[in-house]
C-alpha positions as CSV (number, residue, x, y, z in Angstrom):
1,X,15.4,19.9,7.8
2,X,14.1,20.3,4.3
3,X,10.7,19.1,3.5
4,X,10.4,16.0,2.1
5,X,7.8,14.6,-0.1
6,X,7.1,10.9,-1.3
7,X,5.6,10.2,-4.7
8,X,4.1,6.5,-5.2
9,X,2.3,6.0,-9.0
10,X,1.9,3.5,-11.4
11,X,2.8,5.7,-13.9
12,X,5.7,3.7,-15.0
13,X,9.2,5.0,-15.3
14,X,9.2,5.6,-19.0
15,X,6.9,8.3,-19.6
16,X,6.8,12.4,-18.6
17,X,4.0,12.3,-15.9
18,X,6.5,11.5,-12.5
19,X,9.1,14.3,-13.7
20,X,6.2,16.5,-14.7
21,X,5.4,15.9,-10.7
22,X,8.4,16.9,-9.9
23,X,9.0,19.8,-11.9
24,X,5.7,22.0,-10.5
25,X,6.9,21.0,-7.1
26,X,9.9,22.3,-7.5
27,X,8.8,25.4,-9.0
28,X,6.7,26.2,-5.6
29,X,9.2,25.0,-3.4
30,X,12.6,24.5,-4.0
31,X,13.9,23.3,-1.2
32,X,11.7,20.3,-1.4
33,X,13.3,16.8,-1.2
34,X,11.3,14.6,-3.5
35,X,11.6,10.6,-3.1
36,X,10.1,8.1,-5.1
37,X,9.0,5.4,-3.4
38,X,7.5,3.2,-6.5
39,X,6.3,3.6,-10.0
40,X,5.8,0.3,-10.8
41,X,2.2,-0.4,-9.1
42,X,0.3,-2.3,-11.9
43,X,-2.1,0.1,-13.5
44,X,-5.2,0.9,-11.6
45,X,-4.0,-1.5,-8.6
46,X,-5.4,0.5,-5.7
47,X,-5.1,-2.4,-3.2
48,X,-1.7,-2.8,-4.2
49,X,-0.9,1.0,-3.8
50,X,-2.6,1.2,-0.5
51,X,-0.8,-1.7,1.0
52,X,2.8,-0.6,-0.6
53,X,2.0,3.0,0.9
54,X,1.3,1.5,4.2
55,X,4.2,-0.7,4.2
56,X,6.8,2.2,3.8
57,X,5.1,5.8,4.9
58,X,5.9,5.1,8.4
59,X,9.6,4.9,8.2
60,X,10.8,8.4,6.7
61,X,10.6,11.2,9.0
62,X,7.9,12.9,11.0
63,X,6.5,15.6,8.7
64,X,6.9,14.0,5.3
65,X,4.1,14.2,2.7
66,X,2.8,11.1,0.7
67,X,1.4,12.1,-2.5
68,X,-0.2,8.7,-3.6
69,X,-2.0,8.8,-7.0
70,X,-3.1,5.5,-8.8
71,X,-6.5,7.4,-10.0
72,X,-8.4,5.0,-12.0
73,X,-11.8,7.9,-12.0
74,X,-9.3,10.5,-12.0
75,X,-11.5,13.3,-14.1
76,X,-14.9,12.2,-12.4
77,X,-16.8,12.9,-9.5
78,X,-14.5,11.2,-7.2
79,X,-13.1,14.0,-4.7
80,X,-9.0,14.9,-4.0
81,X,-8.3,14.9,-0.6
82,X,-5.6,15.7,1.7
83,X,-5.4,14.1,5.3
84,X,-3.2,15.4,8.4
85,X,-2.2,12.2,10.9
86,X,0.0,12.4,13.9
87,X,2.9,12.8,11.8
88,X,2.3,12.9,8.2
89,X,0.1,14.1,5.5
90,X,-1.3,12.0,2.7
91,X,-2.2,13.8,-0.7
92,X,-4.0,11.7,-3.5
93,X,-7.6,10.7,-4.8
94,X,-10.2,9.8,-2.4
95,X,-10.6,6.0,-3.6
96,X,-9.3,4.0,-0.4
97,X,-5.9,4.6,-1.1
98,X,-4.4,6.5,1.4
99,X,-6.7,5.4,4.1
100,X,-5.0,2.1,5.3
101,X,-1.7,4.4,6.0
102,X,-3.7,7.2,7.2
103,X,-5.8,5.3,9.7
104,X,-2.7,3.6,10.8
105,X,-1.3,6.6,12.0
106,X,-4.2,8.4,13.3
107,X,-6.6,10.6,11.1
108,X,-6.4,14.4,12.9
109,X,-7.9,15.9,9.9
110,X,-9.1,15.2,6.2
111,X,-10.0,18.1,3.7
112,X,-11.7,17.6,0.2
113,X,-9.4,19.7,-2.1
114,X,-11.5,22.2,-3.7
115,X,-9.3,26.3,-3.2
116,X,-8.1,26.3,-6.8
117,X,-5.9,29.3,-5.6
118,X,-3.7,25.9,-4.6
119,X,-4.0,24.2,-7.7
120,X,-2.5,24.3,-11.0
121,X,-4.0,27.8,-13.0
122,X,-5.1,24.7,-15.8
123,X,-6.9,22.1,-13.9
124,X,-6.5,18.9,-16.6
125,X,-9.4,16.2,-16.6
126,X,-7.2,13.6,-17.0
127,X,-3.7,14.7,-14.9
128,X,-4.9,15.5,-11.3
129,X,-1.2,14.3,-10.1
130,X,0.3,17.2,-11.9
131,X,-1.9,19.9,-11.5
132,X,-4.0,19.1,-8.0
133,X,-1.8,16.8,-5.7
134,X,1.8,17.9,-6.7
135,X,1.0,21.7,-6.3
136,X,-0.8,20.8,-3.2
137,X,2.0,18.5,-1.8
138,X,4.0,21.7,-2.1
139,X,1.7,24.0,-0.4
140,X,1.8,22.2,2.6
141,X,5.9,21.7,2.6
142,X,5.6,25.6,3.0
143,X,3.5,25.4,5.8
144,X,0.0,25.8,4.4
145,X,-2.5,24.8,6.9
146,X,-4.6,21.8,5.6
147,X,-8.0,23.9,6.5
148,X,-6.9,26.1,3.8
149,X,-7.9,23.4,1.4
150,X,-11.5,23.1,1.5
151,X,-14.1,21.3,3.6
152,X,-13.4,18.5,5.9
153,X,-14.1,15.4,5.4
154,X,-16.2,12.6,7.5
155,X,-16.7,9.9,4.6
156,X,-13.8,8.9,2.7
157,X,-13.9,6.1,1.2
158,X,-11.9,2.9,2.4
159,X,-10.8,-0.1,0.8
160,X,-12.8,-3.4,1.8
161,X,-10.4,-5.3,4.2
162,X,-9.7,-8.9,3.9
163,X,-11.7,-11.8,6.6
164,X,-10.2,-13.6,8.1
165,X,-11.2,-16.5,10.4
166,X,-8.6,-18.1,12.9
167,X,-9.7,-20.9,15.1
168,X,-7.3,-23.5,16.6
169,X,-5.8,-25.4,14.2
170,X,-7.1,-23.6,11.0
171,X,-7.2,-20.1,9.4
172,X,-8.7,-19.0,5.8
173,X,-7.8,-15.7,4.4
174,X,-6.8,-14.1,1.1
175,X,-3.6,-13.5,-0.4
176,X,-3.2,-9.6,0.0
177,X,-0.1,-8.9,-1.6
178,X,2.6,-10.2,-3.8
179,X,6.1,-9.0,-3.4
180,X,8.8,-8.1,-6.5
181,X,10.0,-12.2,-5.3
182,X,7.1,-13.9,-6.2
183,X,6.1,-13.9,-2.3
184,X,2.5,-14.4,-1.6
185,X,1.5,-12.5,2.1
186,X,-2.0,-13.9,3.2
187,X,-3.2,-11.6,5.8
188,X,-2.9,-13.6,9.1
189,X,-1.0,-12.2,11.5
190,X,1.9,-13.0,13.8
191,X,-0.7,-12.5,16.3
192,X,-3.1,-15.1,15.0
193,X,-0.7,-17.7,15.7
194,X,-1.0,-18.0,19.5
195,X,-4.9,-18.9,18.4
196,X,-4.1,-21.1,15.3
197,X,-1.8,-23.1,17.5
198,X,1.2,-22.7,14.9
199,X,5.2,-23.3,15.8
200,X,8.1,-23.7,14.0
201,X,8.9,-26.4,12.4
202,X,5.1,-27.6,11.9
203,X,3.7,-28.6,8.5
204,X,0.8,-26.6,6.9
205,X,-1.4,-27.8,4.5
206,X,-2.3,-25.1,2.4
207,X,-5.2,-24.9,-0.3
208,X,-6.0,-22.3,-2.6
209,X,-9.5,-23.4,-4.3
210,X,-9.3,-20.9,-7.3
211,X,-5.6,-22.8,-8.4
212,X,-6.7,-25.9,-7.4
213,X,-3.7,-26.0,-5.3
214,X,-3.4,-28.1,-2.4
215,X,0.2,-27.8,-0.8
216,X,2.6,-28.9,2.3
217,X,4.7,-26.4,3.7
218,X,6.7,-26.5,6.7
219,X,6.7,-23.1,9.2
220,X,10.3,-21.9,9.3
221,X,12.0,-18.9,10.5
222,X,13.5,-17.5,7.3
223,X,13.6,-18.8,3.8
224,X,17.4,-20.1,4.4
225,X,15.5,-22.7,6.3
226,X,14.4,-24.7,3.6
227,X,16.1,-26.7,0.7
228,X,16.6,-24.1,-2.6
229,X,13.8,-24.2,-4.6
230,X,11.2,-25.7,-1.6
231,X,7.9,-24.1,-0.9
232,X,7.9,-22.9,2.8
233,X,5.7,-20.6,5.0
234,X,6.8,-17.6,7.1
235,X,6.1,-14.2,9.3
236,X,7.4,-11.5,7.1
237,X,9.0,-8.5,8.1
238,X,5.9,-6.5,8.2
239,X,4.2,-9.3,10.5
240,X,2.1,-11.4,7.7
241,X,2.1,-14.9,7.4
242,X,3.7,-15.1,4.4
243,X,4.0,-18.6,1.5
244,X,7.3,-18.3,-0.5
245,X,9.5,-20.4,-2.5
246,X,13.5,-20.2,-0.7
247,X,14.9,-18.5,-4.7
248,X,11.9,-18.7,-6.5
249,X,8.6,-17.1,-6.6
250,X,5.6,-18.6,-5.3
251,X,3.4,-17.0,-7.0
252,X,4.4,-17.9,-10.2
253,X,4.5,-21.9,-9.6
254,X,1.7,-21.7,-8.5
255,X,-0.1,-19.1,-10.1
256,X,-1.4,-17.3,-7.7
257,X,-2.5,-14.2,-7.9
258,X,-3.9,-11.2,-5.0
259,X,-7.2,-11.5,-4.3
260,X,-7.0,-15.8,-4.2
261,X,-8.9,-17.4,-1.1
262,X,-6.1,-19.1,1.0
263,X,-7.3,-22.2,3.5
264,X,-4.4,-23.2,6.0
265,X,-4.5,-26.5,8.1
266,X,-1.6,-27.0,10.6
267,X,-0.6,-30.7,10.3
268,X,0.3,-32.3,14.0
């Protein structure tokens, strides 16, 4: 099978920098399938990067490299790193982003990219994704073994994770992530419900301090469930407990944003 590799930026889809990507890739390896997974992560959203890149890496093949880079210290002191898992390689800067994916999988190996022999010859300040991670990427979709890189790595950075406290009948969190639908995923689990004593069908009060929103929503299985244009509260497909609107956003009615403190009460 020809090697495939995954490119996830917020670089936009306008300018040269993704097919400037591409092209050096190419040019090592030509064989390489390259997939784009997103462009469109808002500018320097790291969280938002991580939590995409773990939402999709698992489900292309075994082998695949992830070349993530949303590099807002790109050009400082911050390293580049490449990480081997069980069944994937990640490629990007060592800010937390690849970690959540990485760790997911199971770390076998992390390397600080420093052998400029893999590099561009031109090493920009400003373009690491051109000239350190794509020619890198390609390296290792023609087999380069990830030692070759540079020294490992026993402190990469990670992202803070959200707390969350679950106790019967009450759960706070944070919203982690809002989807293209204006979906807001607060980062209980399917597996907190057992715990926070939740079925279908029951009402949830949920408050969100920062909005000064204070909002019923019934627990329903999909967002079919509810009346068009009725806030409701779901598990998602990636196991969240998720607060939607069935054909609008939730996010925008009630301004919410990622980040935002979430307090859910389940209503007997």
């Amino acid at each position: 099978m020809r090697p495939i590799i995954t490119l996830l930026t917020d670089f936009g889809y306008e300018s040269y920098f993704v097919p400037s990507m591409k092209g050096v890739i190419l040019s090592l390896n030509p064989n390489a399938v390259i997939m784009d997974i997103t462009h469109a992560i808002p500018q320097f959203n790291v969280y938002k990067a991580a939590f995409t890149l773990w939402a999709s890496y698992k489900y292309f093949p075994r082998g695949t490299i992830h070349v993530v880079v949303v590099d807002p210290g790109v050009g400082t002191s911050r390293r580049a790193i490449a990480i081997k898992t069980r069944n994937y390689y990640f490629v990007g800067p060592d800010n937390g982003v690849l970690m959540m994916a990485a760790e997911d999988d199971g770390v076998v190996d992390i390397r600080a990219i420093e052998n400029r022999d893999f590099m561009r010859p031109v090493v920009s300040s400003t373009f690491h994704g051109r000239d350190v991670f794509a020619p890198v990427a390609a390296y290792l979709s023609l087999g380069l073994d990830i030692s070759m890189l540079g020294p490992r790595v026993t402190d990469p950075v990670k992202l803070q994770g959200t707390t969350n406290k679950v106790s019967r009948g009450f759960a706070s969190s944070a919203i982690i992530y809002i989807d293209h639908f204006g979906n807001a995923y607060t980062g209980i689990r399917e597996g907190d419900l057992g715990i926070l004593g939740l079925e279908y069908g029951d009402e949830l009060r949920v408050v969100i301090p920062r909005r000064n929103a204070d909002i019923r929503v019934k627990f329903l299985r999909s967002y079919g469930y509810a009346g068009e244009g009725e806030a409701l509260a779901l598990i998602n497909s990636e196991g969240f407990l998720e607060l939607s609107i069935n054909r609008g956003s939730f996010a925008q009615r009630f301004g919410v944003e990622e980040g935002d403190e979430v307090e859910i009460s389940v209503v007997k």
